[in-house]
C-alpha positions in Angstrom: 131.6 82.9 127.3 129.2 82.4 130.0 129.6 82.5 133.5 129.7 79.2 135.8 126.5 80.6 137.4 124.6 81.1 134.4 124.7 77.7 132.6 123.3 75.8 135.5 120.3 78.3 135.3 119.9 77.2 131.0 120.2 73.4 131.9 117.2 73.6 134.5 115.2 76.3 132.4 115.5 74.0 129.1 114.5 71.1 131.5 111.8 72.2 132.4 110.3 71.9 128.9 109.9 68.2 129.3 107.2 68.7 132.1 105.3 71.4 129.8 104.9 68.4 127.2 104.0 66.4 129.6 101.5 68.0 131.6 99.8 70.2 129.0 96.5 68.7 127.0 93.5 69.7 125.3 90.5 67.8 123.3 90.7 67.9 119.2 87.8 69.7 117.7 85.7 69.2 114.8 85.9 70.7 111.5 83.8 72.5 108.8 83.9 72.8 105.3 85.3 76.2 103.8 84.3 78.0 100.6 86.8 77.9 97.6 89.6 80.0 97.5 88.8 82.9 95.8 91.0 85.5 93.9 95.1 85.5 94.2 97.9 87.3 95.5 101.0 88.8 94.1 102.6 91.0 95.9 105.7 88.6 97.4 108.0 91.0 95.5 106.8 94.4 97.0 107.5 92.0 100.2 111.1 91.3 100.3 112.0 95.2 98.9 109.6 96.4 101.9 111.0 97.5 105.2 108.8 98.6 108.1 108.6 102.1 108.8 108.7 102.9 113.0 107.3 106.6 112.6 104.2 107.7 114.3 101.8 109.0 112.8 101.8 112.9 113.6 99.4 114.7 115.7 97.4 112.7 118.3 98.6 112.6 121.9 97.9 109.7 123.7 94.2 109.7 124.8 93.0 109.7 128.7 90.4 106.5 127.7 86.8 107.1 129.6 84.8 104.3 127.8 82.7 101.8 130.0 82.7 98.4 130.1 79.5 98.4 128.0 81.3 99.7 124.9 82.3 97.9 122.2 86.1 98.7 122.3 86.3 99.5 125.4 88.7 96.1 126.9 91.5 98.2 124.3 90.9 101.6 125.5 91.5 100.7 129.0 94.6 98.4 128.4 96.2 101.1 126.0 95.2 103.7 129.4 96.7 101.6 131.7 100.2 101.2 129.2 100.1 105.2 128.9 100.0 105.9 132.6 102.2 103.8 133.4 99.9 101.1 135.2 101.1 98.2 133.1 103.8 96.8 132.3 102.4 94.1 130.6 102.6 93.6 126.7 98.4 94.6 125.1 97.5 91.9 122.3 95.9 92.5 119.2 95.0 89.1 117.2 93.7 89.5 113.5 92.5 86.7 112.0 91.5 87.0 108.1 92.0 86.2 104.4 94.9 87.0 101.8 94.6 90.7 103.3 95.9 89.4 106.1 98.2 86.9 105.4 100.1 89.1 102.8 101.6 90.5 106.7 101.8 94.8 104.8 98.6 95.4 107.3 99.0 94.1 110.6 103.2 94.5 109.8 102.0 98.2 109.5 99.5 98.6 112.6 102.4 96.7 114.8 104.9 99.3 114.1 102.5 101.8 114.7 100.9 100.8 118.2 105.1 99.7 119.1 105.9 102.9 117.9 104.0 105.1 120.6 103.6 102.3 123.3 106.8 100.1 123.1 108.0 97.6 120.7 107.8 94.0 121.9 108.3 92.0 119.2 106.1 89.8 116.7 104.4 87.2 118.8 102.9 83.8 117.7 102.9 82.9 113.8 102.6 79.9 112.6 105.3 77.2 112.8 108.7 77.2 111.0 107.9 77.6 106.9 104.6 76.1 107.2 102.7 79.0 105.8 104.5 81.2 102.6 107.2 83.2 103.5 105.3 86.7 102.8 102.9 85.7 105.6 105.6 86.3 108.6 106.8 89.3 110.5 109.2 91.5 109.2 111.1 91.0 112.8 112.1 87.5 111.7 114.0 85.3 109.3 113.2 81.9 109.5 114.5 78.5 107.6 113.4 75.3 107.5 115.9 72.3 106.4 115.4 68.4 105.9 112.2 66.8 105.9 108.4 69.0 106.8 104.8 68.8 105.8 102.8 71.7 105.8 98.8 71.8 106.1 96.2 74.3 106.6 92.6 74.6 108.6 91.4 76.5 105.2 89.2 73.1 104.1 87.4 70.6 107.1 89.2 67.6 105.0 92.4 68.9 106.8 92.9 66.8 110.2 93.6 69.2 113.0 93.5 70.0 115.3 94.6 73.4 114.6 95.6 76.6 116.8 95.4 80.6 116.8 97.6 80.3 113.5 95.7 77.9 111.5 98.6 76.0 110.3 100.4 72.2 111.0 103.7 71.9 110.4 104.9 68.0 110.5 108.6 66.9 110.6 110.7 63.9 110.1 114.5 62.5 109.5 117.1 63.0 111.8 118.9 66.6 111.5 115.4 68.2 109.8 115.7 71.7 111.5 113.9 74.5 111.9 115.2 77.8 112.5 113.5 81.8 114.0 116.2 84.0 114.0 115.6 87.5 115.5 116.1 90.8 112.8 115.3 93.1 116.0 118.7 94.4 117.8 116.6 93.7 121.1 116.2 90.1 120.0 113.5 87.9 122.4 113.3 87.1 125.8 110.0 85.0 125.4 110.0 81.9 123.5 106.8 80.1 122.4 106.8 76.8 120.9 103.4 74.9 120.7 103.8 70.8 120.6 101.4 68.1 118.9 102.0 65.1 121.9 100.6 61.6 120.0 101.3 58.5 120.3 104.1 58.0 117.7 105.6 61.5 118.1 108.9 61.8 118.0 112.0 63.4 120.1 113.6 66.7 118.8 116.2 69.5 120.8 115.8 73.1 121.4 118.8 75.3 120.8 119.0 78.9 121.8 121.7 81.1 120.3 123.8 77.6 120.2 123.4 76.2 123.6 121.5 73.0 123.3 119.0 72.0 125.6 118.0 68.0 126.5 116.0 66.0 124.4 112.3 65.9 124.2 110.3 63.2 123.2 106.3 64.9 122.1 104.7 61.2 122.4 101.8 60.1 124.4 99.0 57.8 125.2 96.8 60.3 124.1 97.0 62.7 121.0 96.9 66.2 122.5 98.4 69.9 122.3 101.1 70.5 124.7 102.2 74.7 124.7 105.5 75.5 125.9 106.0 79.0 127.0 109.5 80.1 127.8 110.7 82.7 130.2 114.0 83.4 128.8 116.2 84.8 131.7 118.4 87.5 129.1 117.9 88.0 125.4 118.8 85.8 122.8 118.6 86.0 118.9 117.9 82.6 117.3 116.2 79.6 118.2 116.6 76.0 116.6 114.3 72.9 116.4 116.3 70.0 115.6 114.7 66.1 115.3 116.3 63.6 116.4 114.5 61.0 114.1 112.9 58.7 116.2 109.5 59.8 115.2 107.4 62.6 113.3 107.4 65.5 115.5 103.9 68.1 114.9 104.0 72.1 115.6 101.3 74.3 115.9 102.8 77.4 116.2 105.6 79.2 117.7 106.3 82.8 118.3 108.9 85.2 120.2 108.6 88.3 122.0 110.2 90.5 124.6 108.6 90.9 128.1 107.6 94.9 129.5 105.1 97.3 127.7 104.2 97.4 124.6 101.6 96.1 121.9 101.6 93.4 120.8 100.0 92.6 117.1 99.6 89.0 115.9 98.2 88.4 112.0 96.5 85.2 111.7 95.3 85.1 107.5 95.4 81.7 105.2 95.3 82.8 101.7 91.2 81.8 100.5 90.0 81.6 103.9 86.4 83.0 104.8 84.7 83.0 108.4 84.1 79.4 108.1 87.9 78.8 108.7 86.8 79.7 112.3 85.1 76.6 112.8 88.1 74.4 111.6 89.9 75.6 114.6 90.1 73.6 117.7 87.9 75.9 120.6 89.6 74.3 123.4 93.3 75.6 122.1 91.8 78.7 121.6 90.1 78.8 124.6 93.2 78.3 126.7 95.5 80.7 124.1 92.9 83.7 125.0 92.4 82.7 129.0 96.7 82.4 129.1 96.4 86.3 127.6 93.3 87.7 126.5 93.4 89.7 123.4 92.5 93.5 124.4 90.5 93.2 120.3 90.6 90.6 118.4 89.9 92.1 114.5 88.0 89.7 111.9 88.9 90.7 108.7 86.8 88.3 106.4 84.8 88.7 103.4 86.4 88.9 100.2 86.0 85.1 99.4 82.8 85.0 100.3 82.0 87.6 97.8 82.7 85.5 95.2 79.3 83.5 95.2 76.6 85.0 93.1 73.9 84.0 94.7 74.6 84.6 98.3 72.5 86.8 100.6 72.8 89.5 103.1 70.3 87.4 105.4 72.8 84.1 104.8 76.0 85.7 105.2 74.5 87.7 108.4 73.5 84.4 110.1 77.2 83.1 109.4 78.7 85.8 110.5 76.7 86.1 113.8 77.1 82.9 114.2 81.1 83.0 114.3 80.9 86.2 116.3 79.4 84.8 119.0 81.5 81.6 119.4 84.6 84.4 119.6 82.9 85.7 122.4 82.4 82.4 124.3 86.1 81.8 123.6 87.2 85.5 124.7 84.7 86.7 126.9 87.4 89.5 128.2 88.3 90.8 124.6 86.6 93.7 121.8 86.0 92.3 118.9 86.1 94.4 115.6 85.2 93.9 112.2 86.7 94.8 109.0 83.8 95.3 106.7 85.2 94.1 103.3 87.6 96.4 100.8 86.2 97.0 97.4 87.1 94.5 94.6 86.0 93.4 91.1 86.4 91.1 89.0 86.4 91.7 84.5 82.7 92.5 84.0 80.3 90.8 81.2 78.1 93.2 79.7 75.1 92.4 82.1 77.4 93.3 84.9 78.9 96.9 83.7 75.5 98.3 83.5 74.9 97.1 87.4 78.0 98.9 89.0 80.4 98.2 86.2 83.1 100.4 84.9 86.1 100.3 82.4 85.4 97.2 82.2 85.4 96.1 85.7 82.4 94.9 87.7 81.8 94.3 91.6 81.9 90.9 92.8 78.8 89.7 92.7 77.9 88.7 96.3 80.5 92.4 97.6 76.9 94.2 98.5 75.7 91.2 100.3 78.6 91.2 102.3 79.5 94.4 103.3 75.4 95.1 104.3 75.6 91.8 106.3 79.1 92.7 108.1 77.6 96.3 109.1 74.3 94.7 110.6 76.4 92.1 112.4 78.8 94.9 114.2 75.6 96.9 115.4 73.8 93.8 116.8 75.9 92.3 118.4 77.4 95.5 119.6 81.1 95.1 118.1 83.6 97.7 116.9 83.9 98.5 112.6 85.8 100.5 110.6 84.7 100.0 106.6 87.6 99.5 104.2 85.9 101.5 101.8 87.5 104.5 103.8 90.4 103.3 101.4 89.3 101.8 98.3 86.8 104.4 97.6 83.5 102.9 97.8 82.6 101.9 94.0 84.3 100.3 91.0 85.2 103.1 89.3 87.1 104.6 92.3 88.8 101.4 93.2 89.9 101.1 89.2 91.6 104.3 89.5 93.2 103.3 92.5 95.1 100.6 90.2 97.1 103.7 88.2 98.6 107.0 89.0 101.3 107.8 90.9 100.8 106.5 94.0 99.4 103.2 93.2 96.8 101.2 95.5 95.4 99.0 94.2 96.7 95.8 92.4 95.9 95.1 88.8 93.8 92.1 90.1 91.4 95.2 91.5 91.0 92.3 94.3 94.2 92.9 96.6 96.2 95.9 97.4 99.7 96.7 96.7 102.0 97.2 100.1 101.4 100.9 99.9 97.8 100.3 99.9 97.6 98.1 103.2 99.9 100.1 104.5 98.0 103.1 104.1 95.0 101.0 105.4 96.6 100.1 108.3 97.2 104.1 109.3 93.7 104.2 108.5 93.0 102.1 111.4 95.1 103.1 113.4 94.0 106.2 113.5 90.4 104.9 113.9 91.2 103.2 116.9 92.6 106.3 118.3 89.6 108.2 118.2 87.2 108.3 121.3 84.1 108.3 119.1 85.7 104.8 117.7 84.7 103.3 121.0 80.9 103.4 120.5 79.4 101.8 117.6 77.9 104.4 115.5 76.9 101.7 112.8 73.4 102.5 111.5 
């Protein structure tokens, strides 16, 4: 039951939603075309059986950062210092955007519980919007369902309208009663409630409900079609949220997300299934402009490289120019974040007989364009001065290692020899982390 003193304070806080969608707006942005998916995933069932582990990883006190301002990493060194000595009490973001090895959520699900682990467990953050994206692709801190009428579509190809946000999916809903629903898993539930709003002229009304006290109606229409963010300062804890329609109109999310407020880490995966760096350009820069000016990402990790890999004939030189070329419009959108890049786990595909004698083994050859790739992602990280850690630190370097990684007891590796099973991006993940740990990680070594 709540007090007489608290429900006035939920009637004006839910009110004052209907100012956010009217005040907040942004431009749409243009779109490019992306390569062909490449590759597929199937690990959904190692998904639901997985649970996240909260154990630290042993050894490895919490490091007294020194880096300067010049070094790559150094905007995540100093917020991790300032969380360790107790300077902050503000949450540290990490934002990962990437292919299937990210949207399969065993990496960055792993290198959350890790930096929550030893600096304080906030929660998952943004995702993308009700069951827009497959279920595998969300945070194990959440369950969410989605009921009645909803049209999902992604920024993987420039034929998609956008605009679209940090997670690269539109979720669009209709009928009276179509719901949506983020339920909490954590005991500590959320605090923080994030709910980001396509305003257009036809948009439709819908109602917020939080742990079952409903809020008033919103109508997201508009003279102008625009992005209207709605961040929510909860003032205790709650465990579910619900977006209801009323049916008077389609009613368009970008994203939503929860999280609690104090210190901690938090780690956001954005990944579409296919995707390469040209998803990047499908993305609107002005929402992610304001997204990283709201809260800058300490790093921001691109994690790219596996689809692209797929095209025989492409070139270090090509892919480098790409590459540099997306770099740099991350760094006019976050000028106050790291950036870091993943170069590219091994993977093959069956080999012909031309193939086996170039790389091949048991039967198993490279992709054709992995070299290309992995040589243009290491010259990009030293030019433009960004941090690296090479997934090969995993996957062993060459076919034959990465084929081996598909048997044995402790299994890798998935029989596609293109994706890894959840105890190989988990094991990746502790990789990183550790990486990230490290002092001499702060300067780019790359050569």
């Amino acid at each position: 039951m709540k007090s007489t003193a608290e429900l006035p304070r939920r009637r004006d806080l839910l009110a004052q939603i209907g100012l956010g969608l009217a005040l907040s707006a942004c431009d749409t942005g243009t779109t490019r075309q992306a390569a062909p998916v490449g590759g597929s995933f199937r690990s959904v069932n190692e998904l639901a059986a997985w649970r996240p582990d909260w154990a630290v990883l042993p050894a490895a006190e919490n490091v007294a950062w020194t880096a300067s301002p010049s070094e790559p990493l150094a905007p995540l060194a100093q917020a991790l210092a300032a969380l360790a000595q107790g300077r902050s009490q503000q949450p540290v973001l990490v934002v990962q955007f990437g292919d299937s090895h990210t949207a399969a959520n065993f990496f960055t699900a792993r290198l959350r519980a890790l930096f929550q682990a030893r600096y304080g467990a906030v929660g998952p953050g943004r995702m993308s919007p009700g069951g827009a994206a497959p279920s595998y692709t969300r945070p194990p801190q959440v369950q969410v369902e989605q009921q009645g009428s909803w049209q999902a579509t992604s920024a993987l190809r420039s034929s998609a309208p956008g605009p679209f946000g940090l997670a690269g999916w539109r979720l669009r809903g209709q009928g009276a009663g179509s719901r949506l629903v983020l339920r909490s898993t954590e005991a500590d539930g959320f605090d923080r409630f994030t709910l980001d709003v396509l305003v257009q002229p036809e948009g439709g009304s819908f109602r917020l409900s939080l742990d079952g006290e409903t809020g008033p109606q919103l109508r997201a229409a508009g003279g102008l079609r625009r992005r209207a963010p709605i961040p929510m300062e909860l003032p205790r804890r709650y465990r579910e949220v619900v977006v209801e329609l009323v049916g008077d109109g389609p009613v368009e999310l970008l994203g939503w997300g929860v999280e609690r407020r104090g210190a901690g880490v938090l780690v956001e995966g954005h990944g579409i299934n296919g995707a390469t760096t040209d998803m990047l350009a499908n993305m609107d820069p002005e929402i992610l402009r304001g997204d990283f000016a709201a809260r800058a990402p300490a790093l921001i990790i691109l994690a790219y490289g596996t689809n692209e890999a797929v095209e025989a004939g492409l070139t270090e030189e090509a892919y480098a120019s790409v590459l540099t070329e997306r770099v740099r419009m991350m760094k006019r959108l976050a000028p106050k974040s790291g950036i870091m890049l993943l170069g590219a786990p091994d993977s093959a595909r069956r080999a012909s007989r031309n193939s086996l004698a170039a790389g091949g083994c048991h039967g198993w050859a490279p992709l054709p364009g992995l070299a290309a790739v992995k040589a243009a992602q290491r010259r990009v990280a030293r030019t433009e001065r960004l941090g690296y850690w090479d997934w090969s630190e995993v996957t062993g370097g060459n076919t034959c290692a990465l084929d081996a990684l598909t048997r044995g007891g402790q299994r890798l590796v998935q029989d596609d020899h293109v994706h890894l099973t959840a105890e190989g991006y988990r094991t990746s993940a502790e990789r990183l982390f550790q990486h990230l740990l490290r002092p001499a990680s702060l300067a780019n070594t790359q050569s």
